[in-house]
N, C-alpha and C positions, 0 to 999 in steps of 0.2 A: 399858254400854248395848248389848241387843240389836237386831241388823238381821235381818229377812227377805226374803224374796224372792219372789213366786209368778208361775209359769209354764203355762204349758200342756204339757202332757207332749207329748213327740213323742220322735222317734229320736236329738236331738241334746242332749235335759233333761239328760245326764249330762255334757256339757263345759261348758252353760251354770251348771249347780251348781258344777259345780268351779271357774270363773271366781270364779262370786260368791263362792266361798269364800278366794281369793285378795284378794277386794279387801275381806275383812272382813266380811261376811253371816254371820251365825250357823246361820240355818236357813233352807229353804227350804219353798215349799207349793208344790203340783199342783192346776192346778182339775180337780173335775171334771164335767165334759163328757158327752154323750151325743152320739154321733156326728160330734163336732167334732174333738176331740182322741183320740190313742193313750188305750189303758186304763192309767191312773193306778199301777196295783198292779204291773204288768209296768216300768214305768220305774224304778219305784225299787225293783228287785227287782236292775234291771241296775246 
């Protein structure tokens, strides 16, 4: 069975993935946002 996860991008998307990744999350999503959240394509670039 898969689990995902979705978050709002921001500066910190990259530790809270890699968490989720540890406690078994398969994938993860990004909302996105217009002028709420960081741009989507730049987080998961990093």
């Amino acid at each position: 069975m898969d689990f995902g996860i979705g978050i709002a991008a921001s500066s910190d998307a990259r530790e809270l993935v890699t968490s989720a990744c540890g406690l078994g999350f398969t994938h993860a999503g990004f909302c996105d946002t217009q002028m709420i959240a960081a741009d989507r394509v730049d987080v998961m670039g990093a």
